[in-house]
ZAVO-570819 format. One record per atom (N, C-alpha, C): residue number from 1; residue in three letters; atom name; x, y negated, z. Coordinates in nm, 2 decimals. Layout:
<k NUM | r Ala | a CA | c1 X | c2 Y | c3 Z> .
...
//
This chain:
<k 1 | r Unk | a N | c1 -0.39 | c2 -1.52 | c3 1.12> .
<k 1 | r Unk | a CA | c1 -0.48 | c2 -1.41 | c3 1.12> .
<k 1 | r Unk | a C | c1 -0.44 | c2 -1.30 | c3 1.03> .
<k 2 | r Unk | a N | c1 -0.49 | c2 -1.18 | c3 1.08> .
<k 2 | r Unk | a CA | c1 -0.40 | c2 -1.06 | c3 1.02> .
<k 2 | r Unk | a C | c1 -0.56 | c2 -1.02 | c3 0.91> .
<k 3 | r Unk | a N | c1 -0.52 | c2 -0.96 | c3 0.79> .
<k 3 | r Unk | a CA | c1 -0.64 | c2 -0.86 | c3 0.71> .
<k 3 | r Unk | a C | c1 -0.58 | c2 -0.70 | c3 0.74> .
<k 4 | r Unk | a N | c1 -0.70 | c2 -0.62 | c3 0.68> .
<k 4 | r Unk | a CA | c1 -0.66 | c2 -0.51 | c3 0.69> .
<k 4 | r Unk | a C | c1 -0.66 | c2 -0.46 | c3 0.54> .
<k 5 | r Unk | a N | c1 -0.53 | c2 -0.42 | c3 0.46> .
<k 5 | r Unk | a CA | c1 -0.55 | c2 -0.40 | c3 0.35> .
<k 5 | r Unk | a C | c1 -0.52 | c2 -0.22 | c3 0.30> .
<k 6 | r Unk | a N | c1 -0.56 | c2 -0.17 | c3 0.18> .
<k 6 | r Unk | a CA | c1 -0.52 | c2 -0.04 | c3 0.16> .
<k 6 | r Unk | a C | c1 -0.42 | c2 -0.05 | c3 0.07> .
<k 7 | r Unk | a N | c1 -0.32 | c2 0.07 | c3 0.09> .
<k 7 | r Unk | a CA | c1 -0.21 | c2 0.07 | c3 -0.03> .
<k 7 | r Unk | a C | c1 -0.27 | c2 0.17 | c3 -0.10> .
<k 8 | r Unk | a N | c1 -0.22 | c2 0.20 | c3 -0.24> .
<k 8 | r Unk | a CA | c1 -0.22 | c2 0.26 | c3 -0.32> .
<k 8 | r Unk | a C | c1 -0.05 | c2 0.32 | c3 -0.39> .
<k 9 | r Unk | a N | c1 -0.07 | c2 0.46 | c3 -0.39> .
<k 9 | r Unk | a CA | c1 0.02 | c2 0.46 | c3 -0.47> .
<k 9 | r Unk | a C | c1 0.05 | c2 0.45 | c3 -0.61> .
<k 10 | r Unk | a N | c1 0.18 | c2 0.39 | c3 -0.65> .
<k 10 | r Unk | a CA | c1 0.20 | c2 0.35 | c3 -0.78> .
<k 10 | r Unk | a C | c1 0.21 | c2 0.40 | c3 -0.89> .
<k 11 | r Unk | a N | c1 0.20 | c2 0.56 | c3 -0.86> .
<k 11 | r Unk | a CA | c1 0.24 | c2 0.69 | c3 -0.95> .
<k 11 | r Unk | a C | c1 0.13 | c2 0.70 | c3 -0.99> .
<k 12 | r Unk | a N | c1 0.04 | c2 0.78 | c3 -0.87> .
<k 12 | r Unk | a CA | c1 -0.10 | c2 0.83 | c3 -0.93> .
<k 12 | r Unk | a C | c1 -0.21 | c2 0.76 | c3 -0.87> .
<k 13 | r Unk | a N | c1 -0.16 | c2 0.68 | c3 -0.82> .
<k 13 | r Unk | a CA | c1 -0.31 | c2 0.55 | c3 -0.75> .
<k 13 | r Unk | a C | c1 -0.38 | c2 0.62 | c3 -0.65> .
<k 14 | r Unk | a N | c1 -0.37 | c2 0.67 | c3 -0.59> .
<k 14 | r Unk | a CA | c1 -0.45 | c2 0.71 | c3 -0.45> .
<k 14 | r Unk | a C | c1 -0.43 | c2 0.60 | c3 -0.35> .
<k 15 | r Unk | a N | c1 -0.56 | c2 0.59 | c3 -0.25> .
<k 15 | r Unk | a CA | c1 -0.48 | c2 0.52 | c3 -0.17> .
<k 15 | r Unk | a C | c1 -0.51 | c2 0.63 | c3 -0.02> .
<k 16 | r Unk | a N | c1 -0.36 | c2 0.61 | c3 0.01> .
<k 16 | r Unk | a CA | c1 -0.32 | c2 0.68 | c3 0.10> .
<k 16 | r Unk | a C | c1 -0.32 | c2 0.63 | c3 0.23> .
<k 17 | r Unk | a N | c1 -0.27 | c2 0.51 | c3 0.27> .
<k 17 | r Unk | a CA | c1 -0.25 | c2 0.41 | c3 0.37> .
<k 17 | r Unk | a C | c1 -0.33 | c2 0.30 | c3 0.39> .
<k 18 | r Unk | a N | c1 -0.35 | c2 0.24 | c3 0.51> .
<k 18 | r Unk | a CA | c1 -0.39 | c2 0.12 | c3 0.51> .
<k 18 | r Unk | a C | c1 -0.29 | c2 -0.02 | c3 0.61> .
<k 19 | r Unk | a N | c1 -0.27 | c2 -0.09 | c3 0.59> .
<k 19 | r Unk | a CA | c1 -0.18 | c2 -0.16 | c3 0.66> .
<k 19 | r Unk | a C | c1 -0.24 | c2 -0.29 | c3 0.71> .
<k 20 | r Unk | a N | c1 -0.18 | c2 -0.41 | c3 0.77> .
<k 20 | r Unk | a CA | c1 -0.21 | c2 -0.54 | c3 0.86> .
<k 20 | r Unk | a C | c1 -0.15 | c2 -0.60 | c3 0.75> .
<k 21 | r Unk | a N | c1 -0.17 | c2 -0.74 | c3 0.72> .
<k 21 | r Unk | a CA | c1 -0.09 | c2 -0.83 | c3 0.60> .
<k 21 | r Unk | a C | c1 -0.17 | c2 -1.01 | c3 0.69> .
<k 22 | r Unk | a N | c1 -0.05 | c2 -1.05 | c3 0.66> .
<k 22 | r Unk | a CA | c1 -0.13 | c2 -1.18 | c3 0.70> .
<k 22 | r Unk | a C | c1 -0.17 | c2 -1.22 | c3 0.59> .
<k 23 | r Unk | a N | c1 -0.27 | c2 -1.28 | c3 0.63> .
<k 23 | r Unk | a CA | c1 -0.33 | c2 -1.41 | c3 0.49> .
<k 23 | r Unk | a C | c1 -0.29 | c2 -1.53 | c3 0.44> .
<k 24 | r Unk | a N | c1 -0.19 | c2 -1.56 | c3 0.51> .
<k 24 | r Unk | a CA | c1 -0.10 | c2 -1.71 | c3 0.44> .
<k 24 | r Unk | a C | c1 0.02 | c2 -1.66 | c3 0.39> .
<k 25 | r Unk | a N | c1 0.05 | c2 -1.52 | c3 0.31> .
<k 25 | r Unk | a CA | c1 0.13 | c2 -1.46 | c3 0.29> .
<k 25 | r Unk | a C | c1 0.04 | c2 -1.45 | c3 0.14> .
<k 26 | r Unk | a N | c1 0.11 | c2 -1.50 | c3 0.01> .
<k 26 | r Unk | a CA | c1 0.04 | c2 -1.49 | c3 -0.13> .
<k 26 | r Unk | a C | c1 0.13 | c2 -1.39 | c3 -0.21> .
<k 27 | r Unk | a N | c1 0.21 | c2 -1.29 | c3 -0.22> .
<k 27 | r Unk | a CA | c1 0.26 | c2 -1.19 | c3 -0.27> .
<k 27 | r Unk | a C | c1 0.19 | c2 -1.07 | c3 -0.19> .
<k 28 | r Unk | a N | c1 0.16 | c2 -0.98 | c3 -0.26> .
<k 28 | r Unk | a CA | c1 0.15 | c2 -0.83 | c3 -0.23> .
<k 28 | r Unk | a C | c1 0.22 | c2 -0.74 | c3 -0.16> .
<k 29 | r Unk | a N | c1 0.19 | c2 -0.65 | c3 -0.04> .
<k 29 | r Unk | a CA | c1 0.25 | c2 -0.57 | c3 0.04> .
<k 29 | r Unk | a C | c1 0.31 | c2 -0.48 | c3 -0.05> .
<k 30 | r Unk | a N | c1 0.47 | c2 -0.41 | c3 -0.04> .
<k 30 | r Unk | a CA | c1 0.48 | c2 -0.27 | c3 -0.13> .
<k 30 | r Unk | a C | c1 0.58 | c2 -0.28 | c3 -0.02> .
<k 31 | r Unk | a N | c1 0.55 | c2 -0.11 | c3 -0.02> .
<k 31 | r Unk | a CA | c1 0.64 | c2 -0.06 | c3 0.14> .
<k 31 | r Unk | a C | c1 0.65 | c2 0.09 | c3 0.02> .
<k 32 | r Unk | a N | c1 0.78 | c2 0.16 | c3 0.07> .
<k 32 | r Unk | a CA | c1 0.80 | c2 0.30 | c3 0.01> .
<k 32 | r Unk | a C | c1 0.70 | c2 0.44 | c3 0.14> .
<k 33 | r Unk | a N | c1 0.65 | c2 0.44 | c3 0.12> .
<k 33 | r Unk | a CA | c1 0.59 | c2 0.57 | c3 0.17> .
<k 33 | r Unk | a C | c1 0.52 | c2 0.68 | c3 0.14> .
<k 34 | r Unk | a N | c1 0.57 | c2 0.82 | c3 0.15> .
<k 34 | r Unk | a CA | c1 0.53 | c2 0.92 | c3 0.13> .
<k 34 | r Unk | a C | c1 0.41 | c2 0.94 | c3 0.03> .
<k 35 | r Unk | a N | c1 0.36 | c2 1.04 | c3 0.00> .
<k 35 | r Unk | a CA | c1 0.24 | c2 1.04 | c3 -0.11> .
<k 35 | r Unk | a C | c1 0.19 | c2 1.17 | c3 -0.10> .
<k 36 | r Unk | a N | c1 0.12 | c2 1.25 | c3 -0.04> .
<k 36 | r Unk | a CA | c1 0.05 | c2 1.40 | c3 -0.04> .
<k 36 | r Unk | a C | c1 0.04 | c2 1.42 | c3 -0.16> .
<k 37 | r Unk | a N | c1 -0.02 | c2 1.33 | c3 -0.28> .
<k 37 | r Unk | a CA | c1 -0.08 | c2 1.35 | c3 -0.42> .
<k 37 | r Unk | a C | c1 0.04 | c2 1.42 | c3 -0.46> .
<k 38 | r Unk | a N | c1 0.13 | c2 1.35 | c3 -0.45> .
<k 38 | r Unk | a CA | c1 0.27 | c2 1.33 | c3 -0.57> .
<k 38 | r Unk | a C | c1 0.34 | c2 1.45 | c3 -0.48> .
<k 39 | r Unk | a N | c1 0.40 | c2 1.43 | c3 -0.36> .
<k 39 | r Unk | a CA | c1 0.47 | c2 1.56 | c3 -0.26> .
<k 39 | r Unk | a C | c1 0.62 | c2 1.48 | c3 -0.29> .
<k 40 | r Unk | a N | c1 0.61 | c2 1.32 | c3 -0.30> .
<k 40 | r Unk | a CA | c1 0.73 | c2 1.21 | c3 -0.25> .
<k 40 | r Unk | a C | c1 0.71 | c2 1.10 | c3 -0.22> .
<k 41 | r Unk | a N | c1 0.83 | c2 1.03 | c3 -0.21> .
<k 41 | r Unk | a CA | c1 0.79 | c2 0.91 | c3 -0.15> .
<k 41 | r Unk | a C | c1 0.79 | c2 0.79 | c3 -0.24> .
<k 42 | r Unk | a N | c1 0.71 | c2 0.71 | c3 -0.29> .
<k 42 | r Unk | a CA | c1 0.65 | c2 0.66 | c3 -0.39> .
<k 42 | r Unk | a C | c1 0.67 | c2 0.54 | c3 -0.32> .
<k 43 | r Unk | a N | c1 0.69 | c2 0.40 | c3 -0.40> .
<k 43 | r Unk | a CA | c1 0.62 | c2 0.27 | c3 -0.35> .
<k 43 | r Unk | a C | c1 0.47 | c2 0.26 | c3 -0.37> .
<k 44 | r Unk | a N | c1 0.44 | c2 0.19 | c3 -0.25> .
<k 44 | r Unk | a CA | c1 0.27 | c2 0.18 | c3 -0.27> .
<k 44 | r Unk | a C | c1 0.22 | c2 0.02 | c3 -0.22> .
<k 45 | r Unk | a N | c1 0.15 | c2 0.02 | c3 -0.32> .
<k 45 | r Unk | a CA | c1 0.09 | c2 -0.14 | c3 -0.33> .
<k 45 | r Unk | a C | c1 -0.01 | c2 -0.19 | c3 -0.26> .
<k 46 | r Unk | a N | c1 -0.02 | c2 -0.33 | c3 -0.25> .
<k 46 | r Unk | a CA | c1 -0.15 | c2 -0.35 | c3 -0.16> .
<k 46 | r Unk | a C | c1 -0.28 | c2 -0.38 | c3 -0.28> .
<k 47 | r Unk | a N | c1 -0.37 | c2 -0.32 | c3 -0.22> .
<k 47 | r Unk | a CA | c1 -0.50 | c2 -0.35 | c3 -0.34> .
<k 47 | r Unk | a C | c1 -0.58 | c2 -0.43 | c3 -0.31> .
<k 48 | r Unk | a N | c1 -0.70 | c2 -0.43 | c3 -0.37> .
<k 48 | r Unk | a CA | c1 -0.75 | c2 -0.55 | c3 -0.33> .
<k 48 | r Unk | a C | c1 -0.91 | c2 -0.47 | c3 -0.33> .
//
């Protein structure tokens, strides 16, 4: 089963994205994507 989680970026903490993560998966999503805030592409984390 899939969750739906939000990223945040790691610069200025927005969250910008939301993504699918399975749940028997115990490390955190970080994918590089874009940032409007920042105006680059930032890694962004999964939050909780």
């Amino acid at each position: 089963m899939q969750r739906k989680v939000a990223l945040a970026c790691e610069k200025c903490g927005s969250r910008n994205y939301t993504a699918d993560h399975k749940q028997t998966q115990t490390e955190r999503l970080e994918l590089k994507k874009f940032c409007r805030h920042c105006n680059a592409h930032t890694v962004h984390r999964e939050t909780k």
